[in-house]
C-alpha positions, 0 to 999 in steps of 0.5 A: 535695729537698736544696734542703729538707735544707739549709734544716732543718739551719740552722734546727736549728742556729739553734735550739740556738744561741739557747737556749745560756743559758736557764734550766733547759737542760742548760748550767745543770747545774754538774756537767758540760759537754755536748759537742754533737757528740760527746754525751759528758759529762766528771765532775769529782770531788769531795773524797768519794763520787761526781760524776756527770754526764748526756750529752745525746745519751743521757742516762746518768750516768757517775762516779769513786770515792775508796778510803781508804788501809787500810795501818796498819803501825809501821815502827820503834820507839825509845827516845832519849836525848835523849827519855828522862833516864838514857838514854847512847845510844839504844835500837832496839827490834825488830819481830816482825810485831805484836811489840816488843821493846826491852832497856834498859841495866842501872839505867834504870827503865821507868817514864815512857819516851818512844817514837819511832816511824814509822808508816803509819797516820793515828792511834796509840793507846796503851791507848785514849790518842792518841800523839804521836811523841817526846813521849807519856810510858808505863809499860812495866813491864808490856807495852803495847797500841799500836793503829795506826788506818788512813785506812779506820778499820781498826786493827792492835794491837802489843804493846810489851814492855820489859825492863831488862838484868841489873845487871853481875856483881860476883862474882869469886871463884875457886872452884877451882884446881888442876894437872891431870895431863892438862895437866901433863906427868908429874904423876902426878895431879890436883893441887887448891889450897886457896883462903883468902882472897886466897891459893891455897896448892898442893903440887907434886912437888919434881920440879917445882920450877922448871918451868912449870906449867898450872893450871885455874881456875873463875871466875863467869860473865863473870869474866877472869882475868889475870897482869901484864896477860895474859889466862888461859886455864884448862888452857891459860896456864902459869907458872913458880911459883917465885915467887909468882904474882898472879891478877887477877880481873876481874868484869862490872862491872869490879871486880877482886880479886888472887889471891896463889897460892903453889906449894911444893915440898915440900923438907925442911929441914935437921935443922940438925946441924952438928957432926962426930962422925965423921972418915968422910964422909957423916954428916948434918953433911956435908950441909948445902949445901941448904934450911938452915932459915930463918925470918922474924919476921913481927912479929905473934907468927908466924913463916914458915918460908921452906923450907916457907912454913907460918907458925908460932906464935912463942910457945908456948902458956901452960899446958899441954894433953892431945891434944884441948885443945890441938887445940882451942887451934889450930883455935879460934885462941885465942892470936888469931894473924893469919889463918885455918887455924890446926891442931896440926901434924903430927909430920913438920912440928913435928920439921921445925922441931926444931934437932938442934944445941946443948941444949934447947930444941931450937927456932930462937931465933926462937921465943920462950917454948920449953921441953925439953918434948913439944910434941903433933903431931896424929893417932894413933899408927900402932904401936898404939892408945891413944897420939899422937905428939909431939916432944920439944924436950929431944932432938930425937925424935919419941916416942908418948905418951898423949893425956891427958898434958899437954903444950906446944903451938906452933900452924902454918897453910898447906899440909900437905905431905901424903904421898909420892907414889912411883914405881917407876922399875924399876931398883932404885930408887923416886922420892918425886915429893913431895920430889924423893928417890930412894931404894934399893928393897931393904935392902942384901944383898937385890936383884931383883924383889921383893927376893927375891934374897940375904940382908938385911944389918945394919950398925953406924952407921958401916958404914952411912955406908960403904957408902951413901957407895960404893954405885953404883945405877941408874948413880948414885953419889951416894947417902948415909945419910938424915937423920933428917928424909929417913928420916921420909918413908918411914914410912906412918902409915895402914899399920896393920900393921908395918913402917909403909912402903908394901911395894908400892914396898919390899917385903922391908922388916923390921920393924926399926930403920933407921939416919940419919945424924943423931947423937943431941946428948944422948949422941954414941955414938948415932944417931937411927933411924926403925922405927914413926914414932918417933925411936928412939935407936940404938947406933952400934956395933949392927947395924941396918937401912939404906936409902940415898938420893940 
């Protein structure tokens, strides 16, 4: 039995070997090998779809499937410069899911831009146009549809969207400046400039004069200032003002434009008497130690006044005029004076400019064309209506006249030095925060809260000179008689009903005649005193009104 057994497994092998390479036997299949003893079929895969191969124990078929890549992302997105004309430096748009955004610089156009990109996909596609990397020219005025394409034929859609930075700012005007009390220690309020020009012009308390000073500023977005190099800080970098200070302003695009910005004090000139009419010290000749008036011939028909920096016609006006006209003849420029601002002066500022010295006309010799006439100040009268004041270069005073009276005319521009900012210091004594005085609150004889306490006292001229002189108040003894110009400041134009001084500072006060130290040139026997605005012409050897000063 195992004799038959032997010889069947030998005639079967003999067998399989002899058909190995016969035609139509499972060898001439090329998709397989056939593994005869173990009956398994290995597949050999081709470029797509499926191979399959048939074993020849069991005859199944077995195979491997490809699977197509589905990814389709763009991973970075750029403009460069070497790709895109009037670019200087490359521009990285961002990525957002499906969203790109690139800013190009100020002046690039977005027409005709070359993208550089990276992509996962095997096909890109700008508004159905294949793209090429660094070379496809687009127009991204309006936003572009870019559609990634995968191995599998799926597809992913970017918005592409590019904009152009704004131009850079030119704008560096300042707007506004000003000295805030907040920022300015004392200051008894805000204090605004006025901007012409290339110039800022600001009053400052006299009090203040050689202090530093803070101002606040407003400048256009994206605009710096700077003073000799140094950055400003608006409320916050002070400076000493004295001098005249220059502003840099700096727009976005790096153009500049200088800011001259000038601080007055507000210190009254001098009335320019320098003669003696008494051998009793204190009338106005023996003070003239300080702001003496000087002027400056500008060459150009102006003249500066180097006390107050208000620049003035030099010539007076051909012609004469009534109120209205000559204001007229101011503000309309009409004589074509170098810059801007032109008005009729105040009466304060024009008598300011008056010489109580020598005979008419009354003007430093560096005005040219003055005549012993009234020349018209701006405004009413405050002691009643139908009348304005003037001032009369014949003598020195400061009278009310009908405005439909023809008069003379010299123009002035720059800062009004504007009103008298007072300060009770409670001590018998009021501060004018605007000229730097410091005057008597109560007319002599009177005294206490109030000034209701004793009985007023007048006295001629010289008495009042004495006793100015000898007065000891608020532990100070360097008090004296005002000068007509100093005594001026006192009078409130906008009081309305006499007398025309603010009684909240100086109550008590009458509506009388108040002496200056200032001697009347055209009869000596006389001074000059202030009651309702005017310039009155007083008796020495009368017994008026006094109020001191320091």
């Amino acid at each position: 039995m195992k004799l038959k057994l032997i010889y069947l497994s030998l005639a079967l092998l003999i067998g399989l070997t002899g058909c190995k390479d016969k035609p139509g036997t499972v060898a001439d299949t090329p998709a397989a090998e056939v593994t005869a003893t173990t009956g398994t079929t290995t597949a050999t895969t081709g470029t797509t779809g499926t191979t399959t191969g048939t074993t020849a124990a069991t005859g199944t078929t077995t195979g491997t499937t490809t699977t197509l890549s589905s990814t389709k992302a763009i991973t970075s997105y750029s403009f460069t410069a070497a790709n895109n004309t009037g670019l200087a430096s490359d521009v990285t748009a961002s990525i957002s899911g499906t969203a790109i955004t690139a800013t190009l610089p100020s002046g690039r156009v977005t027409t005709g831009l070359v993208a550089t990109y990276t992509t996962s996909g095997s096909l890109v596609k700008a508004n159905t146009i294949a793209q090429t990397s660094g070379s496809s020219a687009n127009d991204f005025s309006s936003t572009v549809s870019y559609t990634v394409i995968a191995a599998d034929a799926s597809e992913t859609i970017y918005t592409v969207t590019v904009s152009v930075t704004a131009p850079l700012s030119t704008a560096k005007t300042a707007t506004a400046f000003s000295f805030k009390a907040a920022d300015n220690t004392g200051l008894p309020s805000d204090i605004s400039a006025t901007i012409a020009g290339a110039s800022i012009t600001a009053i400052v308390p006299y009090t203040y004069r050689g202090t530093t000073l803070v101002p606040s500023f407003t400048l256009p977005a994206g605009a710096a200032a700077k003073v000799a190099g140094i950055a400003q800080t608006s409320g916050t970098s002070g400076h000493d003002f004295g001098p005249d200070v220059t502003y840099q302003i700096t727009a976005e695009d790096g153009s500049t434009q200088n800011y001259t910005v000038q601080v007055i004090n507000t210190p009254l000139p001098d009335t320019g008497q320098t003669t003696s009419y008494t051998t009793t010290f204190g009338e106005d000749h023996d003070y003239n130690s300080v702001n003496q008036q000087s002027y400056t011939d500008n060459g150009d028909g102006t003249v500066t006044d180097n006390i107050t920096k208000q620049v003035w016609q030099q010539a007076t006006a051909a012609g004469t005029y009534n109120q209205a006209n000559a204001s007229l003849y101011c503000t309309n420029n009409t004589a074509a004076l170098p810059g801007t601002g032109w008005r009729l002066p105040t009466a304060e500022e024009i008598a300011r400019i008056g010489v109580n010295e020598g005979v008419g006309p009354l003007f430093n010799a560096v005005f040219t064309g003055s005549v012993s006439d009234y020349y018209w100040a701006s405004g009413a009268y405050s002691g009643g209506p139908g009348y304005a004041y003037t001032f009369s270069a014949a003598d020195a005073r400061s009278l009310h006249l009908a405005p439909t009276t023809l008069y003379s005319v010299r123009c002035v521009r720059g800062t009004s030095p504007g009103g008298s900012i007072f300060k009770d210091n409670g001590d018998g004594t009021v501060s004018d925060q605007t000229t730097g005085l410091m005057w008597q609150q109560c007319i002599p004889g009177l005294s206490g809260t109030g000034c209701t306490t004793g009985v007023s006292i007048p006295q001629k001229w010289l008495d009042a000179v004495i006793y100015c002189e000898g007065l000891t108040l608020a532990g100070n003894s360097d008090w004296k008689l005002p000068d007509h110009n100093e005594l001026q400041t006192l009078i409130d134009q906008t009081n309305g009903v006499a007398p025309y001084i603010d009684a909240t500072y100086f109550p008590g006060s009458v509506n009388e005649t108040f002496f200056s130290s200032t001697t009347y040139l055209l009869n000596t026997s006389f001074a000059m005193g202030i009651r309702t605005g005017d310039v009155h012409l007083e008796n020495k050897g009368v017994a008026l009104r006094a109020r001191c000063v320091r």
